[in-house]
Structures are given as structure tokens and as C-alpha cells.
DRENLOTI-81715 format. One line per field, with one value per residue: residue number from 1; y, x, z of N, C-alpha, C, O in turn; residue in three letters; chain. Coordinates in steps of 0.02 Angstrom, whole numbers, plus 50000, padded with zeros to 5 digits. Last residue first. Layout:
N
seq: (NUM ...)
nc2: (Y ...)
nc1: (X ...)
nc3: (Z ...)
cac2: (Y ...)
cac1: (X ...)
cac3: (Z ...)
cc2: (Y ...)
cc1: (X ...)
cc3: (Z ...)
oc2: (Y ...)
oc1: (X ...)
oc3: (Z ...)
type: (ala ...)
mol: (A ...)
This chain:
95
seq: (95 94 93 92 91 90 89 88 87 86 85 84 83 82 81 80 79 78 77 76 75 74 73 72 71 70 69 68 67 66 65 64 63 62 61 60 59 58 57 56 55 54 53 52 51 50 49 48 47 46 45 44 43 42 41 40 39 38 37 36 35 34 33 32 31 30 29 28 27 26 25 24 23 22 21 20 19 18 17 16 15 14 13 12 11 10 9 8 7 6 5 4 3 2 1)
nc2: (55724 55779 55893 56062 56146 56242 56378 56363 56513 56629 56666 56575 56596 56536 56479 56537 56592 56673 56569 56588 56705 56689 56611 56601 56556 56428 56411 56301 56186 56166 56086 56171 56100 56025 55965 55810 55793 55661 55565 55492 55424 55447 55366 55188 55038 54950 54772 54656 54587 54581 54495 54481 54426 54533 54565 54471 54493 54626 54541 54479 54588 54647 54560 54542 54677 54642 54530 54586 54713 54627 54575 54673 54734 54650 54649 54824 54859 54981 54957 54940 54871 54749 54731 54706 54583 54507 54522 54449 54335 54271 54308 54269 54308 54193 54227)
nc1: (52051 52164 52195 52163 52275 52411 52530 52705 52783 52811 52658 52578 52527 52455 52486 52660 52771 52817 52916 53036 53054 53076 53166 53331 53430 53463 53545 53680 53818 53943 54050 54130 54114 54217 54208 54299 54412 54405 54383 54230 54123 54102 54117 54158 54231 54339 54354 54372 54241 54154 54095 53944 53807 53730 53696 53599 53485 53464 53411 53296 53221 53193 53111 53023 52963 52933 52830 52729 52684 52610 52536 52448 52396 52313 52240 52255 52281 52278 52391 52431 52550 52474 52429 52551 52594 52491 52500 52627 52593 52508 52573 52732 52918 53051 53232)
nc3: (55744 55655 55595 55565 55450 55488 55463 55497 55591 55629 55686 55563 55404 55250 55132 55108 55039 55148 55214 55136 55212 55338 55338 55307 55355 55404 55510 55498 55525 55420 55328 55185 55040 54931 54747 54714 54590 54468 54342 54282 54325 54495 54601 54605 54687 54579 54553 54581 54572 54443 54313 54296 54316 54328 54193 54161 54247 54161 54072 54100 54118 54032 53962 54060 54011 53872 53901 53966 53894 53770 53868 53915 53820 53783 53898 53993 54158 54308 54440 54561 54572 54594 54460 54374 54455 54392 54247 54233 54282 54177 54053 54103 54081 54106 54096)
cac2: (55746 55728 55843 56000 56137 56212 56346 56356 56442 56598 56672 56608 56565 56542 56517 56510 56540 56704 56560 56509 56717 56751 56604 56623 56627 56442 56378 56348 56218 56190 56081 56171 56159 56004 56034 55858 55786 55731 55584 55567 55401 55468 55419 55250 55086 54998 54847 54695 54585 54649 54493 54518 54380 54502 54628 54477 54412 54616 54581 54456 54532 54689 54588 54489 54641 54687 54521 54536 54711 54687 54512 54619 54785 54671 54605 54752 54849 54930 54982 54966 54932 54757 54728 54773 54615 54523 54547 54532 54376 54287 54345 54260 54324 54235 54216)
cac1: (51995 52140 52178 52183 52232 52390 52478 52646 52752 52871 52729 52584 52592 52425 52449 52634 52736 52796 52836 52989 53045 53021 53126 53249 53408 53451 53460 53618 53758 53925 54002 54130 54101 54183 54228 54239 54412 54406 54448 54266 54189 54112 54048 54149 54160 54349 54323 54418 54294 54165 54156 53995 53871 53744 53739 53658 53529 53495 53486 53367 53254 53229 53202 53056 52969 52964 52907 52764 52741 52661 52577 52492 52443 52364 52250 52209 52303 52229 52372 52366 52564 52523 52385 52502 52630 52489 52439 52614 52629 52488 52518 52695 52868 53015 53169)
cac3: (55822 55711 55561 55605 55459 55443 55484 55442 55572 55603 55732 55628 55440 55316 55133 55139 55011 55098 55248 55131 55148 55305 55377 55253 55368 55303 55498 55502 55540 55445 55370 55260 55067 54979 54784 54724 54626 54477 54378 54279 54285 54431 54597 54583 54658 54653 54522 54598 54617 54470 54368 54268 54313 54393 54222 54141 54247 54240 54057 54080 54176 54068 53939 54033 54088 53894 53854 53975 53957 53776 53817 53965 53846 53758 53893 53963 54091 54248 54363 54553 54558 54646 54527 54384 54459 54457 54291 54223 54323 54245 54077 54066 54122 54064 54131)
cc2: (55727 55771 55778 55967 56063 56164 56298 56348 56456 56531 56646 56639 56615 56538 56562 56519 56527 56670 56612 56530 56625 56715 56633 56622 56653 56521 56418 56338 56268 56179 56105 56148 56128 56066 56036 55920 55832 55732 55629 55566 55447 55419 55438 55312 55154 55032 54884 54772 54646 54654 54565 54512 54401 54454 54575 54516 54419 54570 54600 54500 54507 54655 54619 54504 54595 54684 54588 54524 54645 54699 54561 54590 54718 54694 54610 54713 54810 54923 54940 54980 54987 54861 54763 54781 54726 54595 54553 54567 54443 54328 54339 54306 54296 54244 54247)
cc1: (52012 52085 52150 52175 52230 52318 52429 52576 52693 52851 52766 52648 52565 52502 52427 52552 52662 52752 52795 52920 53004 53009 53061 53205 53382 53461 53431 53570 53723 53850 53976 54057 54114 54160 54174 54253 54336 54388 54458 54314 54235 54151 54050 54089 54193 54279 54304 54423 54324 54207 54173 54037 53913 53782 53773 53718 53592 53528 53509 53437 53293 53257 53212 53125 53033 53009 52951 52825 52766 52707 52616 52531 52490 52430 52317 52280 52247 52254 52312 52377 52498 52540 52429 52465 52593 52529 52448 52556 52628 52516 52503 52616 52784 52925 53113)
cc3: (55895 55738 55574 55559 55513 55474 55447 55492 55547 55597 55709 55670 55534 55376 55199 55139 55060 55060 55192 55165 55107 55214 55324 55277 55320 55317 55444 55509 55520 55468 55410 55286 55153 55001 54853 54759 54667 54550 54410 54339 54271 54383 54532 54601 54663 54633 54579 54556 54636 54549 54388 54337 54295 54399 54305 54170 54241 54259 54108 54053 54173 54128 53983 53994 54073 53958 53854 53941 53964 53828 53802 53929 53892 53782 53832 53958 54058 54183 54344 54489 54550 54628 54584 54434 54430 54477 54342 54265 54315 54301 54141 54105 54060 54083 54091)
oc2: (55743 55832 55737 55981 56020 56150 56308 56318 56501 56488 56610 56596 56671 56483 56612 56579 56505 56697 56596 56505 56616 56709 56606 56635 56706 56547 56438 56284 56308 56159 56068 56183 56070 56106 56043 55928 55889 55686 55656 55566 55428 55384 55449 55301 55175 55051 54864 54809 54680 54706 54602 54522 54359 54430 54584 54498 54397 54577 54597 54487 54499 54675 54627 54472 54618 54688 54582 54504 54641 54699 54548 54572 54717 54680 54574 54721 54774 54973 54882 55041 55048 54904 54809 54837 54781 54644 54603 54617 54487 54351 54390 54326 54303 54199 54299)
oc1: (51974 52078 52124 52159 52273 52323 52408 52574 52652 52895 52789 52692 52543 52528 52390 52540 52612 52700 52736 52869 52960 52960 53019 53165 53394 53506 53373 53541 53766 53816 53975 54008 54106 54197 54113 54302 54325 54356 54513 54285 54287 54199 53995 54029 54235 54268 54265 54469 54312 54209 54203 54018 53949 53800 53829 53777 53636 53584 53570 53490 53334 53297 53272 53177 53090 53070 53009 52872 52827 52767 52674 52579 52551 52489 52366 52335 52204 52253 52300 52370 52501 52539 52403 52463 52606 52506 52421 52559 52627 52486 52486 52609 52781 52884 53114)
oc3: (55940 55748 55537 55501 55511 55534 55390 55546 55552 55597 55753 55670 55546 55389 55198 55146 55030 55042 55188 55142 55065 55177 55289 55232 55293 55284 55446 55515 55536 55421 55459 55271 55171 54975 54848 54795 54645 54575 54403 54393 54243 54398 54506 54612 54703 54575 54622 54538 54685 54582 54350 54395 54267 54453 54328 54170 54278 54283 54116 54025 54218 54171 53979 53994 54077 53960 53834 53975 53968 53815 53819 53962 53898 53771 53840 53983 54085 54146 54359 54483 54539 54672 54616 54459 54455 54505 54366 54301 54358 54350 54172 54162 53998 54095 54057)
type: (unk unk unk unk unk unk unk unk unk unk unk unk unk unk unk unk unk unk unk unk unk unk unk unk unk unk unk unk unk unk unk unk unk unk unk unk unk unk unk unk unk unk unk unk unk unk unk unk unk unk unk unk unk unk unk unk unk unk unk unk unk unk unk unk unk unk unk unk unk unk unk unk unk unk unk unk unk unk unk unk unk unk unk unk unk unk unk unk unk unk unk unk unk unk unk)
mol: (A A A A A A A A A A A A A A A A A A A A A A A A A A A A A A A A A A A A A A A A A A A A A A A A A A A A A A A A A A A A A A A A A A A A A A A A A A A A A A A A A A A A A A A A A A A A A A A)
């Protein structure tokens, strides 16, 4: 597939970029390889290919699910410029 100036432009419009006109005949054929190799990756026979997290054979190290509530309180609101009673304060914002 192959992308031509009018789509690049749009397709910047859409991302709010300002390109020139170079820069468009540049992405366009860029754009355009990166389309067709996707094309490509989407006719690979992948049936009976089990999905992976790793290509690595290993097994993960699970921690217990547990609940908390971090018991940093103090210490995240430290950041804070402004904290009340164990909360941020922060400026209105509605009327």
C-alpha cells in the first residue's frame, strides 16, 4: 500500500503536526514501509503458535496477592506542595 501526500497530510492533521511539503514525500514512503510489512507480518501462519510472555523458558516469580495501602502515606505527600489531613491539596477548579 502506498501512501501519497494527501494522506500523509491528513494523517499529520489528525496528529496536530505541522510538516512541510518535504517532510510529507519523506513520511509518505516511510508510512508506506511500515504498512507493508505489517501486510506482511498478517499473512504469517500463526494457528498453532501457543502466545508467549517470553521467549525465555522460565518460570515467573509470583508474590502473594495481597492488599495494602503502601504504608507511605507521609512520605508521597512529602512531595506535596500543599497536603491537608493525609491529602493533596489542590486548587479548585469548577465554579
Amino acid at each position: 500500500m502506498s501512501l501519497d501526500k494527501k494522506d500523509v497530510e491528513k494523517v499529520a492533521r489528525l496528529a496536530r503536526l505541522a510538516i512541510t511539503d518535504d517532510e510529507a514525500e519523506k513520511y509518505g514512503e516511510q508510512l508506506s514501509n511500515i504498512i507493508n510489512f505489517v501486510e506482511q507480518l498478517s499473512e504469517v501462519d500463526t494457528e498453532n503458535v501457543e502466545p508467549l510472555a517470553s521467549v525465555v523458558d522460565i518460570q515467573l516469580r509470583l508474590r502473594e496477592d495481597a492488599v495494602t495501602d503502601g504504608g507511605i502515606r507521609d512520605d508521597v505527600l512529602a512531595n506535596a506542595p500543599e497536603s491537608l489531613e493525609g491529602f493533596f491539596v489542590v486548587p479548585k477548579v469548577v465554579e
